[in-house]
N, C-alpha and C positions, 0 to 999 in steps of 0.2 A: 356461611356454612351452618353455623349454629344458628337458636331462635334469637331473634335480636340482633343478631347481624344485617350490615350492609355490605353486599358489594359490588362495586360498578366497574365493567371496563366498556373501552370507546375506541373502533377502529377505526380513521378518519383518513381522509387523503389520495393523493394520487398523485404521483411523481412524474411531471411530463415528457422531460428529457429520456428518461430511462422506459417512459410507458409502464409502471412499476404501481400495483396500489398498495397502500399501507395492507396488511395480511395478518388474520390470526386464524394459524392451520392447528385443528387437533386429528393427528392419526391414528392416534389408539386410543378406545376408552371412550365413555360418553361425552358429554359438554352439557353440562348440568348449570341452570339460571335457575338459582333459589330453590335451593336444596333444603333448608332448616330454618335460613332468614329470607332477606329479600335481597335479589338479582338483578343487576341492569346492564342488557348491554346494547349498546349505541352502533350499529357502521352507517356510518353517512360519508358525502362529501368521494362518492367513488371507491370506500374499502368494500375490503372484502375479508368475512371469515367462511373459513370452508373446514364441515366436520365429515372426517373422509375416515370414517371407522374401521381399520382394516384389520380389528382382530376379532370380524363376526358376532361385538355384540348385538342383542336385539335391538337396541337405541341409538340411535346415532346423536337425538338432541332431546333432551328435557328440561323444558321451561314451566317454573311451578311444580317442583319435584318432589318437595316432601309435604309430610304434613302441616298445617297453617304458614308456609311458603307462600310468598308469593314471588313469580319470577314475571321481569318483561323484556323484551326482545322489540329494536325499533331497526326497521330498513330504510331509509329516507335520504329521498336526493339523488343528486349527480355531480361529478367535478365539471366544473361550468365549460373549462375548456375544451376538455375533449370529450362530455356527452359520458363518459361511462360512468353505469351505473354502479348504487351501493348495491354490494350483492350478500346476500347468505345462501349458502350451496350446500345440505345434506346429503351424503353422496352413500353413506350404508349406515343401515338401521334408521327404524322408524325416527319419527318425530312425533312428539307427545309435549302439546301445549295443553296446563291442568292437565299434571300424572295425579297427584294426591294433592295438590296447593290449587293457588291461584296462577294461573298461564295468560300474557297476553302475547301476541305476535302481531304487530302492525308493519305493513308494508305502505310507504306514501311519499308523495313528492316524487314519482321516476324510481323509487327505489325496484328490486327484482330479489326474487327470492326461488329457487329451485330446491323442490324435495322430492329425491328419488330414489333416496333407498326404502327398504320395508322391514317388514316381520316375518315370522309362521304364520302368521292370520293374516297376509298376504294383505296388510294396512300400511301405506305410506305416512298419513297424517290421523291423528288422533286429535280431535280437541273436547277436553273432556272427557277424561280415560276414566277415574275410579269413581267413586260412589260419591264423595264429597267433593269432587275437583270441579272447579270451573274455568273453561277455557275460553278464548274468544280471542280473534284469527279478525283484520281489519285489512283490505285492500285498498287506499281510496288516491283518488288525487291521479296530477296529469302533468310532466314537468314539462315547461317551455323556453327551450334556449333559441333564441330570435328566429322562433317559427316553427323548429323542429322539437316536436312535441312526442314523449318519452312517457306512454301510462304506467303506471304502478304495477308488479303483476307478480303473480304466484302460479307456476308452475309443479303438479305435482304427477310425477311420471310414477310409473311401473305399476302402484298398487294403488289400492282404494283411500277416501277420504270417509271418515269417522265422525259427525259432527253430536257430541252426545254420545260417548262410549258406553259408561255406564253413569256418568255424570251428567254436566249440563255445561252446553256445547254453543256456540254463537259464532258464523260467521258471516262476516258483512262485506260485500262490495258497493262502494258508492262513488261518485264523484267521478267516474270515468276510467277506474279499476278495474282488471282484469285477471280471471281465474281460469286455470284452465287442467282441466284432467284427464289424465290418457293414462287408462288403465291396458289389461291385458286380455279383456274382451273375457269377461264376467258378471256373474251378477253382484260380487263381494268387489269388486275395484271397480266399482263406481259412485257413485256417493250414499252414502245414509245419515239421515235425520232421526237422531231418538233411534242407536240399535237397539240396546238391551232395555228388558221390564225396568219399569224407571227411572229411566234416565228420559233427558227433555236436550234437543237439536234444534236450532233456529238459525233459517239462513236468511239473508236479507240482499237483496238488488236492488238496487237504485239509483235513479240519476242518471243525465249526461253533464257531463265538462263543459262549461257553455264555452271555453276558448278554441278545442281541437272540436268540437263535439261528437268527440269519442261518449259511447255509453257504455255504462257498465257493464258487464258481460261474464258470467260464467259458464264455460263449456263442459258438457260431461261428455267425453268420447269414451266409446269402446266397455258403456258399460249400465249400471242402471241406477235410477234416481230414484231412491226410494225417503218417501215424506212417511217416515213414523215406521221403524222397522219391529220393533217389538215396544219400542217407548212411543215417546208424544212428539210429532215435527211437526214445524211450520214452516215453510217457504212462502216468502212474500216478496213479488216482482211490483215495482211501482217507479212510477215518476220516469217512465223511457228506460229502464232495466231491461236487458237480455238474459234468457238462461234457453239454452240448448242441450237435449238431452236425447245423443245417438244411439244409445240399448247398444245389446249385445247381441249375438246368435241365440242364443238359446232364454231367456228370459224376457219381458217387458220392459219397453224403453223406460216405463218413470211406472210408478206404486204412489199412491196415497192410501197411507193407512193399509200396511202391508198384513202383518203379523197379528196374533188372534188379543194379544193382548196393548196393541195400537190406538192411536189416536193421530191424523194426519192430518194437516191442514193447510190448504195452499190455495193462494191470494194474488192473482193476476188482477192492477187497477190502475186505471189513468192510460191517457194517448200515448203509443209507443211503447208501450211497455207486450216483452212477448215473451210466451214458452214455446216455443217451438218441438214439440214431440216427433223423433223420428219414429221408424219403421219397428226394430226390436226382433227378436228371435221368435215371438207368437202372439202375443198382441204391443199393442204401443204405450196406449194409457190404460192404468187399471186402479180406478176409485172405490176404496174397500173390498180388498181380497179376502182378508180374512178377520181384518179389523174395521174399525169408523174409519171413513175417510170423508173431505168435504173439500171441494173445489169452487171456487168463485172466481167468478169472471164481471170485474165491475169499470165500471168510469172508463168506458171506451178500450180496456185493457183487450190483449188477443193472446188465445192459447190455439195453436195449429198442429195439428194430429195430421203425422201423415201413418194412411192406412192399409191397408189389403183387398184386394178383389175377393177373396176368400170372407162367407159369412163364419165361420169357425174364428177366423184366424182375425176378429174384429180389431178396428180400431181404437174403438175405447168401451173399455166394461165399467158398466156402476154398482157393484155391490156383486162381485164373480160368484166370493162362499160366504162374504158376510151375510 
């Protein structure tokens, strides 16, 4: 709680006979890792903590919460026997890894992680919230029980993902990890890299699992991918990484270098590695709308636009109002 403090909990287990996992339920109030000191908390081995906030505050979880905090948060694993996974489950109010501290959230080894409640700014996951916070959000790894292989994965339903709020922001999928977002068919619930004037978001794709060879993979449904919303993004796909980004109705599937005071930068490189841009509400891809944007396509990498019969309603723009 204070500066200089430690403190650790660890939800471990899973009880066969009863189908039972060890459990750490909060219902009311946030769930706050490293508040004043530093915070650790552990579910492996098939637990489960579920922060199911049911007195409407805005937070449901804050890791990395005050000031020179740091908080970490590990997901990792499975009970060998029965395949379930370790899980953490936000079920109302945001989540905010780096509010004011240092935030990390690592999902690995099979572990699974659901985040589905939100805010009034209609945000599920924040990493990276205030001006000094640093967050960083880790998906990797592939668990294999004789054969039956378990990826790593994060889940964030209802609202948008925040990477670089107004701080600085890092999420990684590697190793065969999987992200997946399904918003509510907007252009705020979909992802952003670097929203606010300086702040800096970096997301990173990587890898397949050479066991399952599962590749990495993040989905953006029902919304838009914006690299550098009024800050600095950078998206980089490399090494057989997947990123998918379906737009919304009414906006462009994915932005580089969106916002007047932007800087966007995204890095498709190496065989197998792809972006795939869908369709969107009026165009698909759009490279410096009103800011820099810069797109590269290297070392056999592939970016796939799909587009419109309509010359208005193009596939992809290179500098719309920059």
């Amino acid at each position: 709680y204070n500066a200089g403090s430690t403190g650790n909990v660890t939800v471990t287990g899973f009880e066969l006979n009863s189908e039972t996992p060890s459990k750490l339920e909060v219902d009311y109030g946030t769930l706050i890792v490293g508040t004043g000191g530093n915070g650790t908390l552990t579910v492996s081995n098939g637990g489960l903590v579920l922060s199911d906030d049911m007195d409407s505050d805005p937070v449901g979880l804050s890791v990395g919460d005050g000031a020179n905090s740091t908080g970490s948060v590990l997901v990792t694993g499975l009970e060998p026997n029965s395949g379930t996974q370790s899980t953490l489950e936000v079920d109302y109010g945001a989540t905010i890894v780096g509010n004011n501290g240092n935030g990390t959230l690592t999902v690995a080894n099979g572990g699974y992680a659901n985040i589905s409640g939100n805010d009034d700014n209609e945000v599920s996951l924040y990493i990276g919230n205030d001006t000094n916070a640093t967050g960083s959000v880790t998906v990797t790894g592939v668990a294999n029980i004789t054969g039956d292989f378990h990826e790593s994965e994060l889940d964030v339903y209802n609202d948008g993902l925040e990477v670089g709020y107004n701080g600085t922001g890092t999420l990684t999928v590697a190793n065969g990890g999987y992200v997946d977002l399904e918003g509510s068919d907007s252009y705020q619930d979909g992802i952003t890299l670097g929203y606010n004037a300086g702040s800096a978001g970096n997301v990173t794709v990587t890898g397949v699992e050479p066991d399952s060879g599962y590749a990495s993979e993040l989905d953006v449904n029902d919304g838009t991918t914006v690299v550098g919303g009024y800050g600095n993004g950078t998206l980089t796909i490399s090494n057989g990484g997947l990123v998918y980004s379906s737009g919304d109705d009414s906006n462009a599937s994915a932005y580089v270098g969106a916002g007047n005071t932007s800087v966007g930068t995204a890095l498709v490189t190496d065989p197998g590695s792809i972006w795939d841009v869908g369709t969107g509400g009026s165009y698909s891809l759009v490279v410096g709308l009103d800011g820099t944007g810069n797109l590269t396509v290297a070392n056999g990498g592939n970016v796939t636009i799909e587009g419109y019969d309509d010359y208005y309603d193009a596939a992809l723009f290179v500098g719309q109002n920059s």
